[in-house]
C-alpha positions in Angstrom: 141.2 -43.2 -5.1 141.7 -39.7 -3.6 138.5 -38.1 -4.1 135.6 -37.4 -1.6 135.4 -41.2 -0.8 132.2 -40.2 1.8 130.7 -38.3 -1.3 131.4 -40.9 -3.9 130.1 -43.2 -1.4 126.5 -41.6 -0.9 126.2 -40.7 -4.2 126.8 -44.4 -5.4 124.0 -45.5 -2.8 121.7 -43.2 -4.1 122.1 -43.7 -7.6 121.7 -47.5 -6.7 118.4 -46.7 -4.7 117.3 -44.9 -7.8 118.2 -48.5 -10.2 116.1 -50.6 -7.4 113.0 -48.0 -8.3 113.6 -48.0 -12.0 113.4 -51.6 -11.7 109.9 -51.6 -9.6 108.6 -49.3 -12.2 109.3 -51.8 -14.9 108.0 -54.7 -13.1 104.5 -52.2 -12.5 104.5 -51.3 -16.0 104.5 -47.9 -15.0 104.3 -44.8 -17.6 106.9 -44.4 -19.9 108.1 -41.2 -19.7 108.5 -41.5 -15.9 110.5 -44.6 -16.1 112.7 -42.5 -19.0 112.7 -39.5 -16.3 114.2 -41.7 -13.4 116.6 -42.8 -15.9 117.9 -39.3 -16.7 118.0 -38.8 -13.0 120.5 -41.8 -12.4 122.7 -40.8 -15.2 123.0 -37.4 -13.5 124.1 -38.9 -10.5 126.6 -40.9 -12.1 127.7 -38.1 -13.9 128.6 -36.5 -11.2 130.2 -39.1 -9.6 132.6 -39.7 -12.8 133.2 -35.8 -12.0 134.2 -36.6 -8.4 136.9 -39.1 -9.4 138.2 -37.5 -12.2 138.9 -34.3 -10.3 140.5 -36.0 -7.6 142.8 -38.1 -10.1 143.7 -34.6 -12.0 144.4 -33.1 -9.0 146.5 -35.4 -7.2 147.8 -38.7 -9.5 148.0 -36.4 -12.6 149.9 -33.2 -10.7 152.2 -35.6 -8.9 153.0 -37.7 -12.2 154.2 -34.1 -13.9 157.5 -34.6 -11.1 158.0 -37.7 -12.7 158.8 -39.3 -15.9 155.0 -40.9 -15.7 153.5 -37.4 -17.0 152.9 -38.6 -20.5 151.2 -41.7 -19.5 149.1 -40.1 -17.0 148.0 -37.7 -20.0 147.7 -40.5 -22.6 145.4 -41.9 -19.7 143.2 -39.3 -19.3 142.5 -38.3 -23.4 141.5 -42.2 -23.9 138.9 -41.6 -20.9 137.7 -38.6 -22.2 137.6 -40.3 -25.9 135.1 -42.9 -24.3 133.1 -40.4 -22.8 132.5 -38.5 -26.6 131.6 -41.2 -28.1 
């Protein structure tokens, strides 16, 4: 992986801070709509870390596969990711 490991790293802890909380609200029965909001906030997180990786892979496994004859599969790659994350 050649993104911001430290980043992905903290980011990761975080979001999995956030998952031990969701899972104490549960347990609490706590409201709803707080439980949904905590929710939202992990996805953002993990958004962002999906962000963090893909950019590194564009910008360093994807640019050196274009001086290679791996180009097409690093595109090919990439489009079935992005297919995933439409759906």
């Amino acid at each position: 992986m050649r993104s911001d490991r430290e980043n992905v790293v903290r980011m990761l802890k975080t979001a999995r801070g956030q998952i031990d909380g969701l899972l104490k609200m549960v347990e609490e029965d706590r409201y709803c709509i707080d439980i949904s909001n905590q929710i939202l906030a992990v996805q953002a997180i993990l958004r962002a870390v999906n962000k963090e990786i893909l950019h590194g892979h564009l910008s360093h496994c994807v640019k050196e596969a274009f001086s290679t004859q791996a180009a097409q599969d690093k595109i090919d790659e990439v489009m079935a990711l992005i297919d995933k994350m439409l759906k």
